[in-house]
N, C-alpha and C positions, 0 to 999 in steps of 0.2 A: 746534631749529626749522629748516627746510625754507628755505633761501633760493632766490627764485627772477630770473633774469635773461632777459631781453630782447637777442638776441645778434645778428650779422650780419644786419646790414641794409642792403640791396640795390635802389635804385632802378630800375628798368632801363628805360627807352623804347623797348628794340629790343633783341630777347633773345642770347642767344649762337648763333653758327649749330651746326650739327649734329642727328642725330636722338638721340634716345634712346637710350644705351649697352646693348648685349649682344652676349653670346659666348657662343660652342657649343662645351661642351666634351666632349670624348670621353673615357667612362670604359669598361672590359670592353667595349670595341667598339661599345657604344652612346653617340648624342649624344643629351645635355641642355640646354636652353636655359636662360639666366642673363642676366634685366635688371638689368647692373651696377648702373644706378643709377634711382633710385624713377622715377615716369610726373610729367613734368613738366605743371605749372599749362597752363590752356588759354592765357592769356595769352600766356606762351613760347612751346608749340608753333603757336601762330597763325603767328608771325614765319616758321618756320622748315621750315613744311608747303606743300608742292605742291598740293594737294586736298584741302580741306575741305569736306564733304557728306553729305546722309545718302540713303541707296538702298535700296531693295526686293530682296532676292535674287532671279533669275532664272532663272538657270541655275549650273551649278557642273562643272568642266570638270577631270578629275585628268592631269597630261602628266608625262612623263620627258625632262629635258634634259638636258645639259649645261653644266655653268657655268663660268666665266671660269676657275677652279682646276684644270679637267680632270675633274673630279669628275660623277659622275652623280645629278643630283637631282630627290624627283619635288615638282610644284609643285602646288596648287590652284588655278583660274585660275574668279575669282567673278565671272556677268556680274549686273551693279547696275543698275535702271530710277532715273536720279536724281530725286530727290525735291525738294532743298531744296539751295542750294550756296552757301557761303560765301567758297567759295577756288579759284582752279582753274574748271579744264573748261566753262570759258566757250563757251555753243552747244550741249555735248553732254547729251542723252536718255539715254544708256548707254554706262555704261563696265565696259572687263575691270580687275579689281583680280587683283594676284598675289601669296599668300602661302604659305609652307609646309605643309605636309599633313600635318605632326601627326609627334609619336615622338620629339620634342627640338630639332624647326628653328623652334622661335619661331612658328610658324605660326600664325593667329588661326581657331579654329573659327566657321565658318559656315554658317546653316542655309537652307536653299531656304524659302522666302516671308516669312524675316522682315525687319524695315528695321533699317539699321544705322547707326551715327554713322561716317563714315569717317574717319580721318587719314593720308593716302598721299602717300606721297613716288615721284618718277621714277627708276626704276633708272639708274644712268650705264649699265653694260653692255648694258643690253636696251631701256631706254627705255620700261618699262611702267612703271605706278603697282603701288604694293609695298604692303603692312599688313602687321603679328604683334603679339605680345600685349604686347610693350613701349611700343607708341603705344597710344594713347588711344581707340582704337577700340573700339568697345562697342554695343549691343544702343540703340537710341534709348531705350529704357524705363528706361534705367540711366544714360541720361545729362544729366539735370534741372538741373546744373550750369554742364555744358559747354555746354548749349541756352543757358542761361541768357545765358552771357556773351557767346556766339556772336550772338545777337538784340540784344544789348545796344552791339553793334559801331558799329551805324549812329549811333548818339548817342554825342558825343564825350565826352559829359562821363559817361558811365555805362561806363568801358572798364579802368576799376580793379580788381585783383584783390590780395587779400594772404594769402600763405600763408605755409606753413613746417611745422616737425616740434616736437613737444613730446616731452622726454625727460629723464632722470634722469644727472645725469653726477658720478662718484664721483671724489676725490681721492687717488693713488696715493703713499703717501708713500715719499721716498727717502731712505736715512741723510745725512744735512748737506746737502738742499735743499729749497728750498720748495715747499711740497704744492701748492701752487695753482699751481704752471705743470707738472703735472704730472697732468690729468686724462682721464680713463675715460670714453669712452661707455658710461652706463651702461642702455640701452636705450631705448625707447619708450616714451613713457605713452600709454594709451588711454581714454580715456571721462572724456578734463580737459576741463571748461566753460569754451571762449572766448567772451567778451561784447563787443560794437561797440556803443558808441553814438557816432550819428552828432551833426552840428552842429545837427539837429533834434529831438537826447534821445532819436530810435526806439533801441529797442537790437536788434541779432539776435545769436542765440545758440545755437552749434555745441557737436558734443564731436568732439574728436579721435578719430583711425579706430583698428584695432587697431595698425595702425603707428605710430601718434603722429602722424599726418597731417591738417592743418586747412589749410581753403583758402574763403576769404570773397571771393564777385566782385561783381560788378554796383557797384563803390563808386563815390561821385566825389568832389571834391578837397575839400578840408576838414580841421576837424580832428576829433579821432576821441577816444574813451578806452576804455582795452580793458581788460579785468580777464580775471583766471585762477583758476577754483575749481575743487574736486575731490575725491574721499578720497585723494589723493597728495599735496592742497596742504595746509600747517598751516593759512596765513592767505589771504587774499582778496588777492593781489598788482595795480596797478595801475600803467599805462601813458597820456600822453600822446600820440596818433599824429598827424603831420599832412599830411596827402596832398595834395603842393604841385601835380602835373602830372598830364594825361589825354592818351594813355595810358599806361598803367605796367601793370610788375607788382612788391608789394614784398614782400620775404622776410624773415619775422618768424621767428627761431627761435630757440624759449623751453626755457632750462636749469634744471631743479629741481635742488637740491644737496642 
């Protein structure tokens, strides 16, 4: 039988600074880009973004500069008609956003007249607003979520988000210790049924992405019971949750063994 647990759990009111982790690495003389780590909840990146907005493309501007390393790089430089603004650019009609031009610099592809979800942070060096494909920036069409919780900001008591990763984790056994402090991630499960019912009995009911990736926003304080079903789970496992504070974001991350 399938045991399954409910693991770090992480209240947070005010997220950790920094952006989204990646690195460009150079293999045969060509760079690749690498988002070290997964695109965090909108929750977080709310805290910790310069400009939050969605825009019109406009114009699209390709330049060769120079950057801080000595290095010659060329930029994309996307001018945006703002739409809708959440964070940031208090007064401004249009803005230049700066991101790399594609070939391994993390650079986020963008098309002249669509609207976009923006996430940009102010260069220290240059003092522009930056995007690429490790923030959360995305196509408006694609981001139903993010809208979601983005709207939901103005009401205090709607400003709850709970995610986390679902994934299988193996037991390494080593000759004369014990096997349980001694485990494997054993990957991502994709398409496990998480269920919320809230203090009012609605239930909502997600599946985890191919990554094992689940992310429930719009919530508010209360208490909660979450179940986990699936062709990975034996049995129907359940949880009490209780969502003491708004706003938060809390990190649910559930281990099948």
């Amino acid at each position: 039988m399938k045991r399954v647990f409910l693991v770090l759990a992480v209240l947070a009111l005010a997220s950790l600074a920094g952006e989204p982790t990646r690195a460009s690495i150079a293999m045969a003389g060509e760079t690749m880009c690498t988002c070290v780590s997964p695109k965090r909840p909108t929750c977080e990146v709310w805290w910790q973004t310069s400009a939050i907005f969605t825009g019109r493309v406009t114009k699209i501007d390709l330049v060769t500069e120079e950057a801080y390393d000595g290095q010659t790089h060329v930029k994309r430089l996307v001018r945006l008609r703002v739409q809708e603004r959440w964070r940031g650019l208090q007064g401004k009609r249009d803005v230049t956003i700066a991101t790399g031009a594609g070939g391994g610099d993390c650079g986020f592809q963008f098309d002249q007249g669509q609207t976009y979800l923006i996430y940009a942070n102010q260069s220290v060096q240059t003092g522009r607003y930056e995007t690429g494909i490790c923030s959360r920036t995305s196509l408006v069409d694609e981001a139903a979520a993010d809208m979601a919780y983005l709207s939901s900001i103005a009401t205090a008591d709607k400003t709850v988000a709970l995610y986390g990763m679902v994934y299988r984790e193996r037991q390494i056994r080593m000759a004369g210790q014990d096997p349980d402090r001694h485990l494997d991630p054993g990957g991502p499960l994709a398409d496990v049924e998480i269920s919320l019912t809230d203090p009012a009995g609605e239930v909502r009911t997600i599946l985890s992405d191919a990554d094992g990736w689940y992310e429930i926003v719009d919530l508010t304080t209360g208490r909660y019971e979450m179940t986990l079903a699936g062709e990975n789970i034996d049995e129907t496992a359940r949880w009490r949750l209780r969502i003491p504070v708004a706003p938060a974001c809390i990190w649910r991350n559930i281990i099948v063994r």
